[in-house]
Structures are given as structure tokens and as C-alpha cells.
C-alpha positions in Angstrom: 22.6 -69.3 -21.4 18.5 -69.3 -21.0 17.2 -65.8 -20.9 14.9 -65.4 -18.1 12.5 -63.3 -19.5 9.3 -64.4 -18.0 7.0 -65.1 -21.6 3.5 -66.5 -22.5 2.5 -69.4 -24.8 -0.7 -68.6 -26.3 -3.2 -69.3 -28.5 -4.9 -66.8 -30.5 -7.4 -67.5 -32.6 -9.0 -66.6 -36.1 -11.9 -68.4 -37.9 -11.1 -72.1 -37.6 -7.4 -71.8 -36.9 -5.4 -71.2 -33.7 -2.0 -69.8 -33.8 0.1 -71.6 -30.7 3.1 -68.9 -30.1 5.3 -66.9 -27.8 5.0 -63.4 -26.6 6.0 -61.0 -24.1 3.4 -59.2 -24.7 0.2 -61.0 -25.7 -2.2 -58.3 -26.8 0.4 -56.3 -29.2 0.8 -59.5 -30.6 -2.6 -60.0 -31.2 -2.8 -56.5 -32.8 0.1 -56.8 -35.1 -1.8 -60.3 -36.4 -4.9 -58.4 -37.0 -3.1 -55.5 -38.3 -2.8 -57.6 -42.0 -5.9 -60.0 -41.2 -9.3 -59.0 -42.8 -10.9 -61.6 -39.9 -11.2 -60.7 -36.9 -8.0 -62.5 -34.1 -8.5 -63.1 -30.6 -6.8 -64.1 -27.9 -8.8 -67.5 -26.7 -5.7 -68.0 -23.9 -2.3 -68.4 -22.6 0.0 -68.6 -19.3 2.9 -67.3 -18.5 6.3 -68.9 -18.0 9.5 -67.6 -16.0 11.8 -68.0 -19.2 11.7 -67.5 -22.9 13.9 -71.0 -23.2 10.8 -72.6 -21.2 8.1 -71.2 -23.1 10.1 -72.0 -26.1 10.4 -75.5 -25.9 6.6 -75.6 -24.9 6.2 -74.0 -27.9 7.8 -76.5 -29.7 5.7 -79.0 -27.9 2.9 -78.3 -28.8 3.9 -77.5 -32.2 5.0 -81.1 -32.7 2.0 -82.3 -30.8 -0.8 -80.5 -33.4 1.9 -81.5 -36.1 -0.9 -83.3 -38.2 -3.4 -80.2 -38.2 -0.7 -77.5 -38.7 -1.9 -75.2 -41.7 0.8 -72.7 -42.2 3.1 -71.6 -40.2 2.3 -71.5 -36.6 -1.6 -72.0 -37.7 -3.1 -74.9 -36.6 -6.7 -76.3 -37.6 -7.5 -77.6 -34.1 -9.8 -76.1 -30.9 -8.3 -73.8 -28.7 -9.4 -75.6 -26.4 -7.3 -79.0 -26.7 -4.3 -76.5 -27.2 -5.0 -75.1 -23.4 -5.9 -78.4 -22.2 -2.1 -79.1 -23.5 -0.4 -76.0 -22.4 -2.6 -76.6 -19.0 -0.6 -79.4 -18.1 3.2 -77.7 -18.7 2.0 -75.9 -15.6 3.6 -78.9 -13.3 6.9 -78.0 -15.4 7.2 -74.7 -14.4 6.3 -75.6 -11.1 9.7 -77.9 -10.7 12.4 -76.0 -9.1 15.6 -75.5 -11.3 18.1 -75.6 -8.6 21.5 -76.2 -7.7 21.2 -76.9 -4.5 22.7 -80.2 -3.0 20.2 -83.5 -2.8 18.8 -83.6 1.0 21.3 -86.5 1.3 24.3 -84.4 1.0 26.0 -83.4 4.2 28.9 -81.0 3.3 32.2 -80.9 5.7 32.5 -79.3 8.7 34.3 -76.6 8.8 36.2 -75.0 11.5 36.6 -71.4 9.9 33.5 -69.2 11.3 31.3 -68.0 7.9 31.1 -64.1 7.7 27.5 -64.0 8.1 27.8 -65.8 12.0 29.0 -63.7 15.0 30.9 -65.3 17.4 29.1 -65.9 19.8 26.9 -68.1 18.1 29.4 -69.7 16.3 31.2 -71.0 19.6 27.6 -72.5 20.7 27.1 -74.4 17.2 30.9 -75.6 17.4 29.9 -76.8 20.7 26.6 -78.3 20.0 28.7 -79.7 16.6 26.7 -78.3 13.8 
């Protein structure tokens, strides 16, 4: 089941590397990195996606994407930049609706049993009018 904890992808920065990972909460991230890091670590960017599963497999995206500069770990020897260039365009992704709803083709039966949420009145006109 996806957990639908809204979540950022980021990239944080320090020296000539860029860590690309997940938060739900970018800046104590960034402080437990700099908590052990002699150099200074900063946020360069991020956005924010409606679940942890889809900022996850972004994640893993973009891992597999900066595969060949990948120093160790989720340190990468690339510009922050090209990483939000990349995570820039999973914005259309989160855009697409994740529904369940029926294609605009799909006409479902008519039914003769009034729906709760209809008095009536107004279901006698709709029967009439043949919704």
C-alpha cells in the first residue's frame, strides 16, 4: 500500500558533490548531514511530492540516471543543477491524476433505485428526463 506522506526529493550539496535523497523534512536533514561533516552542506533544491512511494521511485531515478558519477552512497560528483533540471521534469508525474474513476467512455446502467443523496423530487424529474 503506498504511504501518502507528502515528501521532498532533494539535492543538498557539499564541496563538489550533491547528495539526491528523500526527506520529510529537508532542513533537519540537512543538519543531521552537517552534524558529522567538517564542510559546510546546503540545500541547493528540492520539490515536494504527494507520496513517499512517488518521491521514492524518483529517487531511484535519478539515482540510476547519475549512476556513472555516483561517489558513495547517495553522493553524486555532478551540478546541482542538472539534478533539478532532472527532478524539474517529474513535476508532469505528479501532475497525472491517480484515479479510479471510469474512462469518459464508460456509461454505467441505469438504475431505477433512487441514490440516498437525491430527494425525490428531483429524482422523478431525472427519471423523466432519463438520466
Amino acid at each position: 500500500m503506498a504511504r501518502l506522506t507528502p515528501t521532498w526529493v532533494y539535492a543538498i550539496t557539499c564541496g563538489e558533490h550533491t547528495k539526491i535523497g528523500i526527506a520529510t523534512d529537508v532542513e533537519a536533514r540537512r543538519r543531521g548531514l552537517q552534524g558529522s561533516n567538517p564542510h559546510k552542506v546546503e540545500v541547493f533544491g528540492h520539490r515536494l511530492f504527494e507520496s513517499y512511494s512517488i518521491a521514492r521511485r524518483i529517487e531511484a531515478e535519478l539515482h540510476a540516471q547519475f549512476a556513472e558519477h555516483r561517489g558513495y552512497g547517495e553522493w553524486f560528483a555532478v551540478d546541482p543543477e542538472a539534478v533539478m533540471a532532472s527532478l524539474r521534469q517529474w513535476d508532469e508525474y505528479q501532475r497525472a491524476p491517480e484515479t479510479t474513476q471510469p474512462p469518459p467512455s464508460y456509461v454505467p446502467p441505469k438504475s431505477s433505485k433512487r441514490p440516498s443523496d437525491i430527494n425525490e423530487s428531483d429524482w422523478r424529474i431525472m427519471k423523466a428526463l432519463e438520466f
